[in-house]
C-alpha positions in Angstrom: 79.4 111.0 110.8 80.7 108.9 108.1 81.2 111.9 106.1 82.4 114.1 108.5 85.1 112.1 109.6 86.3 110.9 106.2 86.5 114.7 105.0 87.7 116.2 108.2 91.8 117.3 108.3 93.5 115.3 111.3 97.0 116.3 112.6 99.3 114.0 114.8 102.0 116.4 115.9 103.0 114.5 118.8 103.0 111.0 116.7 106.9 109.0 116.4 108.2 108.2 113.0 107.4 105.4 111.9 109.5 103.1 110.3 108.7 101.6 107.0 109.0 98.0 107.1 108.0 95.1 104.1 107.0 91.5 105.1 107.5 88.8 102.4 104.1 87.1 102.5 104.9 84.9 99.7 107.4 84.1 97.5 106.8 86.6 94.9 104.8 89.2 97.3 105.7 91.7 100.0 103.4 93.8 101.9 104.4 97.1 103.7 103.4 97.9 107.3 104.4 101.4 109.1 105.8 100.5 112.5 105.7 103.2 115.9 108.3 101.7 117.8 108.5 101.8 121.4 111.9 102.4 122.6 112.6 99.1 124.0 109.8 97.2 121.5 110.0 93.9 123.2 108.7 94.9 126.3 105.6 96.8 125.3 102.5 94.9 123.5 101.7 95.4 120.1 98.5 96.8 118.3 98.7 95.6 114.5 96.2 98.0 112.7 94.1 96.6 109.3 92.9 99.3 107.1 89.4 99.1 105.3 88.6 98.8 101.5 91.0 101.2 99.4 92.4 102.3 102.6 96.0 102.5 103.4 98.4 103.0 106.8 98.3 106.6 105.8 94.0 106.4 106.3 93.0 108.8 109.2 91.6 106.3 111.1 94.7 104.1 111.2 97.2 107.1 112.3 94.4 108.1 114.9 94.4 104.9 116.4 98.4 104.6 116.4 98.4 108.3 118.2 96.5 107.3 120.9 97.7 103.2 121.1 101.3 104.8 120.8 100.7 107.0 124.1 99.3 104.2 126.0 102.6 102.4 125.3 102.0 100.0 122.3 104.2 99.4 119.6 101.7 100.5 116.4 101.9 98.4 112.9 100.0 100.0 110.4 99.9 96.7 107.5 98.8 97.6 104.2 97.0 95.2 102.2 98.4 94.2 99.1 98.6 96.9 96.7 97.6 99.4 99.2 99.5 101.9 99.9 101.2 102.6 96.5 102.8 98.9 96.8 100.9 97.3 93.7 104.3 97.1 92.3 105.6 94.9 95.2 104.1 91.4 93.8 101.6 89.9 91.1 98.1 89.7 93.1 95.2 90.9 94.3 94.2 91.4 97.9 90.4 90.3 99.2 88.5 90.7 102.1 89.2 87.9 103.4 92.9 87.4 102.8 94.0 87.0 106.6 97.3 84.9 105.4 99.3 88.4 105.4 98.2 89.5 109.4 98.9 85.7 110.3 102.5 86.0 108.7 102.9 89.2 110.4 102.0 88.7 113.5 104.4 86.1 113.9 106.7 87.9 112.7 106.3 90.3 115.5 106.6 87.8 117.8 109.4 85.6 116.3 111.8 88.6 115.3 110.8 91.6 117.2 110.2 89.5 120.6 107.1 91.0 121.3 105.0 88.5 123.4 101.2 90.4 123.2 99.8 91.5 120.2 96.0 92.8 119.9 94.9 93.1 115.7 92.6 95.5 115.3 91.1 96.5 112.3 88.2 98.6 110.5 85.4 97.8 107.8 87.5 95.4 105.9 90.1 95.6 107.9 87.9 94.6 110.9 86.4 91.8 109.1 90.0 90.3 108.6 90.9 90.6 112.5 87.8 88.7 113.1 88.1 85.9 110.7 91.7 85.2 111.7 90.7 84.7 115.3 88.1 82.8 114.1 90.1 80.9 111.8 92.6 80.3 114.7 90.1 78.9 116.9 91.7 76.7 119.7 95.2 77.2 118.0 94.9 80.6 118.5 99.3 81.9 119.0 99.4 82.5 122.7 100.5 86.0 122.1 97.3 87.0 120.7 95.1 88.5 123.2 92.0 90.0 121.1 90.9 91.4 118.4 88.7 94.2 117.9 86.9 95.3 114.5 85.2 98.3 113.7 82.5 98.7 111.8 83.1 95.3 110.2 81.8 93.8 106.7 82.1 90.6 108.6 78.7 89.5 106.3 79.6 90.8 102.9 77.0 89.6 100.8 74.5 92.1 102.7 76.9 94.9 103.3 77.3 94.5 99.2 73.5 94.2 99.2 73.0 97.4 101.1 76.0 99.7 98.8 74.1 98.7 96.1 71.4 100.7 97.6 70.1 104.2 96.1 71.2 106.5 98.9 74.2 104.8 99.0 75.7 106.0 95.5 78.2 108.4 96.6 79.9 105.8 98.9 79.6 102.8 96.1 81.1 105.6 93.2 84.0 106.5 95.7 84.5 102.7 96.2 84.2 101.5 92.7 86.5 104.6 90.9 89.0 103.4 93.2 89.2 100.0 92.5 89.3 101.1 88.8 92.2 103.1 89.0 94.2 100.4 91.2 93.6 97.2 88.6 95.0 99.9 86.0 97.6 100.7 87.8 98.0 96.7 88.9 98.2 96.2 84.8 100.9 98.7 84.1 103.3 97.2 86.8 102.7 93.5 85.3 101.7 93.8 81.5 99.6 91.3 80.3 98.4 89.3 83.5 95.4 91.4 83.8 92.8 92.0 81.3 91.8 95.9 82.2 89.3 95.9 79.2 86.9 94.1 81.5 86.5 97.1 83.0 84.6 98.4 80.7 81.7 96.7 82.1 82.7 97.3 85.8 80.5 99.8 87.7 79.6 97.9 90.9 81.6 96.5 93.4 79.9 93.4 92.8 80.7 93.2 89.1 84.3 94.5 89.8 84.3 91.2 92.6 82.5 89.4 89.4 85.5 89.9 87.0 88.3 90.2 89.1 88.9 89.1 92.8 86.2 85.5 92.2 88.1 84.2 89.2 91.7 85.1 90.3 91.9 83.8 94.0 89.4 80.5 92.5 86.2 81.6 94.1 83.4 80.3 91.5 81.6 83.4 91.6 81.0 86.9 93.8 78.9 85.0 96.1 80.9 82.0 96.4 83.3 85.1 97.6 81.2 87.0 99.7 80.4 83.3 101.8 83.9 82.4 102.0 85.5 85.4 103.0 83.2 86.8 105.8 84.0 86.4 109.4 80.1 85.4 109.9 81.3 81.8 109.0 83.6 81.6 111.8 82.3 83.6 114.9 81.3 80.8 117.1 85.5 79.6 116.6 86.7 83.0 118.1 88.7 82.1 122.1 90.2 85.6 122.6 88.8 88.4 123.9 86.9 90.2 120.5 85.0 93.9 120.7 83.1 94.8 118.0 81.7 98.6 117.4 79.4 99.2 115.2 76.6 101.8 114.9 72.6 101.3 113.9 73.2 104.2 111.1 75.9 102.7 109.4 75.0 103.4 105.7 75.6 100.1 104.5 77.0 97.9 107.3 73.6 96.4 108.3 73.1 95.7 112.0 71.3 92.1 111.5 74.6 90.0 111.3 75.8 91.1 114.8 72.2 89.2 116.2 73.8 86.1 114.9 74.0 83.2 116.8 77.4 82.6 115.9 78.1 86.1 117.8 75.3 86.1 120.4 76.1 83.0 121.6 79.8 83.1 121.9 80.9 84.5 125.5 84.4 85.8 124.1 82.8 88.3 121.6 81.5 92.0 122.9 79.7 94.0 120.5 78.7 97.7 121.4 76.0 98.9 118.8 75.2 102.5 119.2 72.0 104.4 117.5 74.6 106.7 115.8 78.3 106.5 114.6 77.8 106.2 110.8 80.6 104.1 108.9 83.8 104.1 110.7 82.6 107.8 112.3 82.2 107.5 115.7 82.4 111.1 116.6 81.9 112.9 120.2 82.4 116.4 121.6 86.4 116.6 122.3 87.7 117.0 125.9 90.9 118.0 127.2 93.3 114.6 126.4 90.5 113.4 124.5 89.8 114.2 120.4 86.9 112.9 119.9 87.2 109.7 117.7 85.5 107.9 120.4 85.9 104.2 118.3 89.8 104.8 118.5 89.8 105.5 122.3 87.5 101.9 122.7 90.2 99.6 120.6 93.2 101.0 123.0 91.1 101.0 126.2 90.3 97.1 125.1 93.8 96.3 123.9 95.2 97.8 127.5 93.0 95.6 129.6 94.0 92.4 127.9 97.6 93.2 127.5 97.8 93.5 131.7 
């Protein structure tokens, strides 16, 4: 399934335009979110959408999930991490996985200047570790106007989700992951000369040595596992007070399904998690039906996001 739906052509005829719209997350640093508008956008709820790693807004997942949130009546923000999306241009960092800094900024921003008074962050792999953490990192203080957060196939424990891509079977996915974080530091380089030193990737063919060279040193983490603690949304499970749904599948290839028999998320009344036998990485896939195109995961975020936006 993780195949099939990574490979397989999706159309979204009946999907609005989106509107392409940057949010200064710091000084120096703008990110850039595709935005479904409803009509009158301040009285519908949003769903702000978080992509995975080397994902974008454009990622299949992401405009399946803003087809079907748009035609339950949900404004749809499709964020791009930093330098996703062809914006490595657009400030001087990195992003990490678990930057949530940029969702925080922008989901007050949806409230503060587009009036909208429910928001639900959902978010895949990476992405779903992100919407995780922040409601974890929110805890009691969570912004009124958050009412969940669901997470699909989340890296929420990175050190084994690394652990298990480093795997044998697992080569295609880790090449696919690593080539692409090659190509984006390069690219990083060009646009800011001299603040990144790309011969180091010379000895760069893991994620975990790319994490080793790279994303430890420049955001201060003292190593890739220092990382790998810090920025997974294990630490901060037991914090979560909205509403969180978590789908994952037992055949993920390198999402292992230990972390979700944690304490921290057993024991927490506010988190759901549905683990199915089969699903793969962010696949999900059932036989179509009329109104219904199969991305089963998709249809679960919206159906949650509906019942607490009542």
């Amino acid at each position: 399934m993780t195949l099939w739906a990574w490979g397989r052509r999706r159309e979204f005829p009946d999907l609005a335009p989106a509107e392409a719209l940057f949010f200064q997350v710091t000084p120096d640093t703008r990110v850039l979110a595709h935005c479904h508008w409803q009509r009158d956008r301040s009285r519908h709820p949003a769903l702000l959408a978080l992509h995975g790693l080397e994902g974008s807004s454009q990622a299949h997942y992401m405009r399946g999930l803003a087809d079907k949130a748009f035609r339950a009546g949900f404004n749809v923000v499709l964020l791009n991490q930093r330098n996703c999306g062809g914006t490595e241009q657009h400030g001087p960092g990195l992003y990490h996985s678990g930057l949530t800094g940029d969702a925080d900024i922008v989901l007050k921003a949806l409230t503060d200047t587009h009036g909208i008074t429910r928001v639900v962050v959902g978010g895949y792999s990476l992405g779903g570790n992100l919407a995780l953490k922040l409601a974890g990192e929110y805890g009691d203080a969570a912004p009124p106007q958050l009412r969940g957060v669901a997470a699909v196939s989340p890296v929420m424990d990175l050190a084994a989700c690394v652990a298990a891509l480093e795997r044998g079977q697992n080569i295609a996915y880790h090449w696919n992951f690593v080539r692409g974080l090659r190509a984006r530091m390069r690219r990083k380089a060009s646009h800011f000369p001299g603040q990144y030193d790309v011969g180091r990737l010379a000895g760069v063919w893991t994620v975990r040595s790319f994490d080793e060279a790279f994303t430890a040193p420049h955001f201060g983490f003292a190593s890739a596992a220092d990382y790998y603690y810090r920025a997974s949304a294990l630490r901060v499970m037991d914090r979560i007070r909205v509403p969180a749904l978590i789908v994952t599948a037992m055949d993920d290839p390198f999402v292992p399904p230990g972390p979700f028999a944690d304490p921290a998320v057993t024991s927490n009344p506010k988190v759901h998690v549905v683990l199915t036998p089969h699903g793969g990485h962010c696949g999900f896939i059932t036989e179509p039906a009329p109104g219904h195109d199969g991305y089963w995961a998709e249809t679960q975020i919206v159906r949650m996001a509906a019942e607490v936006c009542a």
